[in-house]
N, C-alpha and C positions, 0 to 999 in steps of 0.2 A: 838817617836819610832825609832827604828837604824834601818836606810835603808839597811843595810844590811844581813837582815834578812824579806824573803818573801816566803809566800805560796801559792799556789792554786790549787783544787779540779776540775779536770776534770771527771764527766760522762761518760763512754763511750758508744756512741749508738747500740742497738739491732738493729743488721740489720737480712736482711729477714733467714739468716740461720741460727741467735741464737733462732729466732721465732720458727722454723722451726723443730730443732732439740728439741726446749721445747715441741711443739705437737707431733713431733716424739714419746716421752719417756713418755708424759704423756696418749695418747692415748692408748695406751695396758696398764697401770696400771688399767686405768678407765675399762676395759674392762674385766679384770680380774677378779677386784671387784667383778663386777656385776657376773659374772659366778660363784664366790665363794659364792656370797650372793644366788644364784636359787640353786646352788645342794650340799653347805658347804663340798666341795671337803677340805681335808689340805695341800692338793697338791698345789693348788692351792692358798692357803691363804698364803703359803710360797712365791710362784711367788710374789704375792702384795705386801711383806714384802719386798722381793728383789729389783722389779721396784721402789719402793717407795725410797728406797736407791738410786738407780740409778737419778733417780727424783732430790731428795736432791741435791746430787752432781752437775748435769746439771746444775739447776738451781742458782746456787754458780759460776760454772765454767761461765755463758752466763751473769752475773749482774755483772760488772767491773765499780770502779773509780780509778782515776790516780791522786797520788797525790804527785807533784812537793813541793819543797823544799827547797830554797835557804841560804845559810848561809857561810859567809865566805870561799866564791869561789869555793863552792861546791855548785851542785844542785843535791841534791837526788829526787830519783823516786820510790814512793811504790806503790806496786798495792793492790786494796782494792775490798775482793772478798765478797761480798754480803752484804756489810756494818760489817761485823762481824770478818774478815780475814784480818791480813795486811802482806805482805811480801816486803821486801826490792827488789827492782828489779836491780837496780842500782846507781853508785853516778859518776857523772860527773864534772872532775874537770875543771872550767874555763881556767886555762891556758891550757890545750891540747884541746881546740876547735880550729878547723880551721875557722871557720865562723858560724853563727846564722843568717838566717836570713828568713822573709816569705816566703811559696812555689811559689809567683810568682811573685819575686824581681826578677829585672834585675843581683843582687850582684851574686845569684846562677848561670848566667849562663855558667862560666867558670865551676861549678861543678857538673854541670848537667848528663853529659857524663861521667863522672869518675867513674871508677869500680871500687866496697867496697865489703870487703866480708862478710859482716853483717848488713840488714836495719832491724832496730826494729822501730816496732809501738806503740807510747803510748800516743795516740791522741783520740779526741773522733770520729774519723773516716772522719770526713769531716768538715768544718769551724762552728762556732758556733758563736752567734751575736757580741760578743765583746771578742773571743779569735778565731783568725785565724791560721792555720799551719805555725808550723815555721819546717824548715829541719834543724840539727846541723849536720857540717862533725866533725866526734870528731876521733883526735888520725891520721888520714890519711885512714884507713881503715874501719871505721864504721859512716854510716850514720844516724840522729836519727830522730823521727816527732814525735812532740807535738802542745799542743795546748797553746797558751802563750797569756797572756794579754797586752797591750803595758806597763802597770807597771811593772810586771816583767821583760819582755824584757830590760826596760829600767833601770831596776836596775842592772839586768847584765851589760847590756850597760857603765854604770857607771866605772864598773872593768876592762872591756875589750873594749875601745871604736873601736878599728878599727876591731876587730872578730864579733860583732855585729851590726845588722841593724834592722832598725823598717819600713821603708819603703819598 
């Protein structure tokens, strides 16, 4: 297999507001139902048909994976909405990285401090067992966070050995 070419499928976790906003939206459809079903108002059977829509979509918008990309010094980034949905988010080319490295390397600490004016998140929100956050400064003003395996890493590694770190 040609090492230069790798992927990996990140998750991203439901945390307590995508929970939240799913009970938010499904809670008055259910609610609806049952009032259409006691008095078959079609007023009302219209609302359920609408929330039900609304439902759909949340639940599309709150189910994310993130899937990284590597090939020929590029790393593309698609996001994948509900297993069914792909859109291209970004492609990040190797040479304009300034650095790659874990969120709590010593390597970041000169870049800790420095003001970007774009941080995107395309991580699964916090460290996962065998892919920890890495932060990429890419380009000088944008900062990026993902969740990377140390084979990945280290296959970029490969291409860019002093912009990347695995410890």
């Amino acid at each position: 297999m040609n090492e230069s070419y790798k992927e990996l499928l990140v998750k991203k976790g439901k945390g307590l507001k995508d929970n939240l906003l799913r009970v938010a939206c499904v809670f008055p459809t259910v609610l609806i139902a049952l009032v259409t079903l006691v008095t078959g108002n079609p007023i009302c059977f219209i609302l359920v048909v609408i929330f039900g829509a609304l439902d759909y979509f949340v639940f599309q918008w709150t189910d994310l994976e993130y899937e990284y990309l590597y090939l020929d010094k590029e790393i593309t980034v698609d996001k994948i909405m509900a297993r069914t949905r792909r859109k291209r988010v970004t492609v990040l080319d190797v040479n304009k990285i300034e650095i790659m490295a874990p969120e709590k390397s010593y390597h970041l600490d000169s870049y800790r401090n420095r003001q970007v004016s774009k941080v995107t998140n395309f991580s699964a929100g916090h460290d996962l067992p065998d892919q920890p956050l890495y932060w990429v400064f890419y380009e000088g003003n944008q900062k990026i966070l993902m969740n990377l395996t140390e084979d990945f890493a280290k296959t970029i590694k490969g291409i860019a050995p002093r912009k990347v770190f695995t410890e």
